[in-house]
matplotlib code that plots the C-alpha trace (Angstrom):
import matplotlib.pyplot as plt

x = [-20.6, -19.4, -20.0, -20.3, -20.3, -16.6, -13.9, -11.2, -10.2, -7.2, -5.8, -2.6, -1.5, 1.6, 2.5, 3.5, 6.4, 4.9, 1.7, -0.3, -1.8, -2.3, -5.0, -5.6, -8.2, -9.5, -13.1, -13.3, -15.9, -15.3, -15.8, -13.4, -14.5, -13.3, -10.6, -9.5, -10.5, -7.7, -5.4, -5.3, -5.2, -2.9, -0.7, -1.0, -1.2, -4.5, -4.1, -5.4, -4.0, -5.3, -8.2, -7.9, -9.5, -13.1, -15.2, -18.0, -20.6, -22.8, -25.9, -29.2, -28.0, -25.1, -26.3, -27.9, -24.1, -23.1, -24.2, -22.4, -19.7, -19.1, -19.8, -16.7, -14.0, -14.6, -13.1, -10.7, -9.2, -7.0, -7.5, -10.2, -9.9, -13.0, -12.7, -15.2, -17.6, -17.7, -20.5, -21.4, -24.1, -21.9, -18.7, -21.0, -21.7, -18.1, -17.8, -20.3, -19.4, -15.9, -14.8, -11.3, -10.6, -11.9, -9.5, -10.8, -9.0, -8.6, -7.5, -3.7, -4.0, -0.9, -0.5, 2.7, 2.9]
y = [-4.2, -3.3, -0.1, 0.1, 3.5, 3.8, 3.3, 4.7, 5.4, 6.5, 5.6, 4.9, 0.9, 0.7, -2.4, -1.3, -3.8, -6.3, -4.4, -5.3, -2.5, 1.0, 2.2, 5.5, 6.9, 9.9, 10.2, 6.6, 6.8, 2.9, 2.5, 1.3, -2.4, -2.5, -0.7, -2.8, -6.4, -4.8, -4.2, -7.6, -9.1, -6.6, -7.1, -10.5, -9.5, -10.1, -8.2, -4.5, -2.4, 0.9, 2.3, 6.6, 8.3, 8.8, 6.0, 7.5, 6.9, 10.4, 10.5, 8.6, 6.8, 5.5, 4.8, 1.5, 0.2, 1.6, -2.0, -4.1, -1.8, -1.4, -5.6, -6.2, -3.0, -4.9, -7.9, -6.4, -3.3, -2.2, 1.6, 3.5, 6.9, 7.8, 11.6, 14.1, 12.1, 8.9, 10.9, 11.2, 8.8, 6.1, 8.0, 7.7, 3.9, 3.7, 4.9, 3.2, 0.2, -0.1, 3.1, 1.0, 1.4, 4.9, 7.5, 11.2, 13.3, 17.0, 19.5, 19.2, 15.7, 14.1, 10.3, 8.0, 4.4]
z = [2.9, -0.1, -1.8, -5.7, -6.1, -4.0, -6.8, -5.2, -0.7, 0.5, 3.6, 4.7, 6.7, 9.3, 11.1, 14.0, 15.4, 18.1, 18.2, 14.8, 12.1, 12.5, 9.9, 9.2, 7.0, 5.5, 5.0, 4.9, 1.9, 2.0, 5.7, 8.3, 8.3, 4.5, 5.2, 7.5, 5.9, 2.5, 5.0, 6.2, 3.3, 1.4, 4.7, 5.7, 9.1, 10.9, 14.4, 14.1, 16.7, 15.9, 13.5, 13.3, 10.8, 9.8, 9.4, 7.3, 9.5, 9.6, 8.3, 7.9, 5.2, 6.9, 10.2, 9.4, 9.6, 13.3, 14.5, 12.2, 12.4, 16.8, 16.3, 14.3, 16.0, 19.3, 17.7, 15.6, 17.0, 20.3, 19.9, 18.3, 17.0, 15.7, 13.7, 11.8, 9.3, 11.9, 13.5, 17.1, 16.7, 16.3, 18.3, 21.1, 20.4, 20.6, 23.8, 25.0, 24.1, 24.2, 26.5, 27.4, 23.4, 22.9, 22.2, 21.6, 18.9, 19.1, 17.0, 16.9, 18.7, 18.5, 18.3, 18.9, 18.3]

ax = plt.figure().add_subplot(projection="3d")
ax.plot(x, y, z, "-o")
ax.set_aspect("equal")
plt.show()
């Protein structure tokens, strides 16, 4: 859903040869589902391969949206790498849910795609 009071996200969009878009976020202030709905259609590509980053999910306020949210990364994304303001309300939804896409970050967690 969109939020009005989000002007501005930053994030940063690879496509990843053969294997789709990685997204990565920061605090994902504008949440990962309209993160990833501008990248597709900044991109023109429609298969997601990986979400990292922090979806912006903490909080009562934000909570409401963990369904909606698990509902569309099990259609869109490969990988999930859920980090610090996603929460471990909905990190844990994410695991349960989708425990083959899960990927736990660390500190100093290093990715290659």
């Amino acid at each position: 859903m969109p939020d009005p009071l989000v002007n501005d996200d930053q994030g940063l969009v690879m496509n990843i040869k053969d294997k789709g878009l990685l997204i990565l976020t920061g605090c994902g202030h504008a949440r990962i589902i309209n993160a990833i709905k501008y990248a597709k259609e900044v991109t023109g590509v429609r298969k997601i391969y990986s979400v990292l980053g922090g979806f912006h999910l903490s909080g009562q306020r934000y909570e409401e949206s963990i369904p909606l949210t698990i509902a569309q990364l099990k259609r869109d994304a490969r990988y999930i790498v859920p980090c610090h303001c996603t929460g471990w309300k909905a990190a844990y939804e994410i695991v349960n849910t989708m425990p083959e896409k899960f990927i736990q970050p660390t500190v100093a967690s290093i990715f290659y795609f």
